[in-house]
C-alpha positions, 0 to 999 in steps of 0.5 A: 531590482526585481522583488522577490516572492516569500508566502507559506505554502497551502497547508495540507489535505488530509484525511481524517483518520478513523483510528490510531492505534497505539503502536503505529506512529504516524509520519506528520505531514509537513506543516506550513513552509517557512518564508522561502523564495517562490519560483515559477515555471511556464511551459509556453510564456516562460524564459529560461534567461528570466528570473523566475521569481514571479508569474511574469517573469517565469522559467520555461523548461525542467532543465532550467529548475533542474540546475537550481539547488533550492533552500528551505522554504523555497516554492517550484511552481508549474502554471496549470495546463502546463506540459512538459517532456522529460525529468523534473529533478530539482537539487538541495533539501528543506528543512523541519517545518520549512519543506521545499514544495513543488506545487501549481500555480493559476487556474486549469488542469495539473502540470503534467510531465511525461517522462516518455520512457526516456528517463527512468524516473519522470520526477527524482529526488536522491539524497534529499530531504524535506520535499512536498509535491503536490498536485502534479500529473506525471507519466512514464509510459515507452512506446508500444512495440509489437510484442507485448511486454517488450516495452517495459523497461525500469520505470517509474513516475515519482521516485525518491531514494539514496545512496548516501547512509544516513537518514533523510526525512520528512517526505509529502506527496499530496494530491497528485495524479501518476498514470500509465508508467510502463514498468518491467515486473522482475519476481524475487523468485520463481521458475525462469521458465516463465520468463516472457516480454518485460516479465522476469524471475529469479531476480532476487531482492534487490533486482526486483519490485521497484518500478511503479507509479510512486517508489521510495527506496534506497540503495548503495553506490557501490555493491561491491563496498556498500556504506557503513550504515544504510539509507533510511527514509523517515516521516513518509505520507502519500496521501489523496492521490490517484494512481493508475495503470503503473507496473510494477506497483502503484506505491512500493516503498523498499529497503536495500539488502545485497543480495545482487550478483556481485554484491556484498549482504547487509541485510538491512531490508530484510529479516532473519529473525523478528530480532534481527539487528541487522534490520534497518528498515525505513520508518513512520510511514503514512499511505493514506486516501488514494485511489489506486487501480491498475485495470488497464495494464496486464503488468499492473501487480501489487497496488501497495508494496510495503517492504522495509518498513518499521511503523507504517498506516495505512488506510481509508485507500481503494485498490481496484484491479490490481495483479498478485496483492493489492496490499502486501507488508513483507519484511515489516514491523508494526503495520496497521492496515485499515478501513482499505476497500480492496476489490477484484484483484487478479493473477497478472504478469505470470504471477501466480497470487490474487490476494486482497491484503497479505501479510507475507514474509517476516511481518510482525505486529501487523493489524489488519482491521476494518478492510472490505475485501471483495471479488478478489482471488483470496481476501486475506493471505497470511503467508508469513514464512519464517515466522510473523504475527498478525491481527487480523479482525473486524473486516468483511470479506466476500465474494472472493473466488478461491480462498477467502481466508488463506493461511499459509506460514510457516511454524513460528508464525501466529495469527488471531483471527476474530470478529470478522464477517466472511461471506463465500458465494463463489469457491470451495473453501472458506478458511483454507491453509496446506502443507507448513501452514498447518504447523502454525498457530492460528485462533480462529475466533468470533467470526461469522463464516458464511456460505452459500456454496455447500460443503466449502471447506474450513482447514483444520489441524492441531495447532488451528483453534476455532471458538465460537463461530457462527457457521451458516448458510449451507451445509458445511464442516463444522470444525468438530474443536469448535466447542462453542459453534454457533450453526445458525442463520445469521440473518443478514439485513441485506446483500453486499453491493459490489461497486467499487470505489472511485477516485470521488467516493473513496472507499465505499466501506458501507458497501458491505453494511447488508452484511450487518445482522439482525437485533434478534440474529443468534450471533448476538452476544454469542461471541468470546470477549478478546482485550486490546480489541481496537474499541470498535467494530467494522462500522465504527460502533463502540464494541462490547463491555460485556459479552460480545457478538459474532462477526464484524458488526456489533448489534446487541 
């Protein structure tokens, strides 16, 4: 009889979290498997008709993995340099503390699975709980056509979802590579007038935003008759990955709602009110140390989609490239967004957004802190129809070439704005909001906001609250509110350096340190002291016990 292979899997990479506030709670990476069976696949020695229970003895093709129900603490190991075509959907779930773990084996590049655009999801798992995947390469790109667009079709590389209304839990992605997924871009909304090639709108929620590189999402078997309860996805961490050239998104995580033709509401992945019951979104969340950058597709729109979610982080990523957002919460409660290097995000796919974070439509208690923005369209959007409330402070933001700040809500929704650095070499405006953002209720406080193009406009109205701000560089509108304006030079120690972060590097948050004042700058202890301020500044320095400085760097 042939032994059989038990051995804990490799514990978990992770990245080391800068600051935890207290109102996000954070999905735990699964721990060290319990003793389990090991399996292993070999794409040029192994044999379906072997026992795959060790190296010598390995599976060959997915089809082979995909018959097997596999139990907790069980082990799918593909050998290194190994490459398969097709879907690699293994059955069964894992448990608390004993995950079902899909992993490489030997030496050499990750095992990559190429979908080919012949599967929607290059690697699926559907009604299934307590799953790690670690160090794959997965692609889903269909052939070229002659007529751009036309090969985008509903595509993803690693898609997990459900149908079956109850909780599923315990989800780890780690360390792996998704590239070049060619999926289709359908809006929720808009003129179908734009309509082009792969490119849709007027889609609606549910029919819209889910394809990409990695996908957790839910659904109902039936539209007409949905389940009594939803699908909700518990415990969620994506973490040291690389993510490139994917459309719709790099990462969504999204939530059902009914609102396709035919289909009864249930309304559970959005919102009506911050209090509505009906609200049922996926929770604990974690999206964590990956490098997501979409310059090599005109299609590639949001780098993270986050919609549905109740308790999500993230942080410590770089977006680079992305199209319309490259980090946007929409339909979302108590998400933190932190020390993200956000760069050079564009207009793609007939969208009419560029924005570096967004907090859009019913978000609340939603932190945005500590994030470098740059070369982006708007380097903060708070578009939060209906209502919402932000946090938005301690980020620098720069070189953003229309609106470095954007408010842009409807009445009920408020923000405060405080010790940020906002730094404008290229467009005409500085703080700008229009139409129902002015019925709005922002506090504008602290910030250092900087420019060297004269005149950029700062928006103004009665319900937008600027105090003690430090407005320099050239000539500009100082609201006439600011009681306490500080119109000065704020004697920066340098200038920013616009490289963006790679895949090695990480963020490169220092990046933005020219933008730090001098001891003797008059932003120094000029500011207005704030409670439940986060304890720290952009740079990780403890911040003031008494009177604090101007921007997003404590000096004094």
């Amino acid at each position: 009889m042939l032994s059989i292979s038990r051995h804990a899997a490799p514990g978990l990479l992770a990245a080391a979290l800068l600051v935890a506030p207290a109102q996000v709670a954070l999905a735990s990476p699964a721990g060290p498997a319990a003793a389990g069976v090991s399996y292993y696949v070999d794409a040029t020695q192994g044999n379906d008709a072997s026992s795959g229970l060790d190296s010598a003895h390995a599976w060959r093709s997915l089809a082979r993995v995909n018959q097997v129900t596999f139990r907790p603490g069980d082990q799918i190991l593909l050998r290194a340099g190994g490459r398969w075509n097709g879907q690699l959907w293994p059955k069964g779930s894992g448990a608390s503390g004993a995950p079902i773990t899909v992993d490489r084996y030997g030496d050499g590049a990750n095992p990559r699975i190429d979908g080919g655009g012949a599967v929607g999801d290059t690697v699926r798992l559907s009604d299934q709980e307590f799953w790690t995947i670690r160090r794959l390469e997965v692609t889903n790109q269909a052939p070229a056509t002659s007529t751009p667009g036309a090969n985008l079709k509903d595509l993803r590389g690693i898609h997990v979802t459900g149908t079956g209304g109850r909780q599923l839990h315990g989800f780890v992605i780690d360390g792996v590579h998704v590239h070049d997924v060619t999926g289709e871009v359908n809006w929720i909304g808009g003129d179908t007038a734009d309509n082009a090639p792969g490119i849709h709108f007027k889609m609606g929620w549910d029919r819209s935003k889910k394809t990409g590189g990695i996908v957790f999402d839910s659904t109902v078997a039936n539209v007409g008759a949905p389940p009594a309860t939803p699908t909700v996805l518990d415990g969620v961490t994506i973490q040291n990955s690389v993510i490139a050239n994917t459309s719709f998104a790099g990462i969504s995580v999204k939530q059902y709602s009914g609102d396709a033709p035919g289909a009864v509401a249930t309304g559970w992945g959005s919102r009506a009110s911050a209090g509505d019951t009906r609200f049922t979104p996926h929770t604990n969340v974690v999206i964590r140390g990956n490098h997501i950058s979409q310059p090599g597709t005109a299609y590639g729109c949001n780098g993270v989609y986050l919609t549905g979610v109740r308790h999500a982080l993230v942080e410590r990523n770089v977006v680079h490239r992305a199209g319309t957002s490259g980090i946007e919460a929409y339909f979302a409660d108590d998400v933190t967004i932190q020390s993200n290097e956000v760069a050079e995000t564009k207009p793609k796919a007939n969208g009419a957004d560029s924005n570096g974070i967004d907090a859009d439509k019913g978000t609340t208690k939603v932190v945005v802190q500590y994030n470098w923005s740059h070369g982006n369209g708007d380097g903060i959007l708070l578009c939060q129809f209906v209502f919402g409330d932000v946090v938005l402070r301690y980020n620098v933001i720069a070189g953003n070439t229309r609106y470095p700040v954007y408010l842009h809500s409807d009445k009920a929704a408020k923000a405060k704005v405080y010790g940020n650095t906002i730094y404008n070499d290229r467009g005409k405006h500085l703080v700008y909001g229009y139409g129902s953002s002015l019925a709005s209720s922002y506090d504008i406080t602290g910030n250092i906001l900087y420019s060297k193009v004269a005149g950029a406009s700062l928006t103004t109205s009665p319900t937008i609250r600027y105090d003690s701000n430090l407005y320099g560089g050239a000539s500009l509108p100082v609201p006439s509110g600011d009681a306490h304006a500080v119109r000065a030079d704020p004697q920066f120690t340098g200038s920013p350096d616009w490289t963006a972060g790679t895949p090695e590097s990480g963020p490169r948050l220092a990046a933005a340190y020219g933008l730090r004042v001098r001891s003797g700058s008059p932003a120094v202890n000029r500011g207005v002291a704030i409670s439940g301020n986060g304890g720290r500044d952009y740079a990780g320095t403890p911040l003031y016990t008494g009177k604090p400085d101007i921007g997003a760097f404590e000096v004094g």
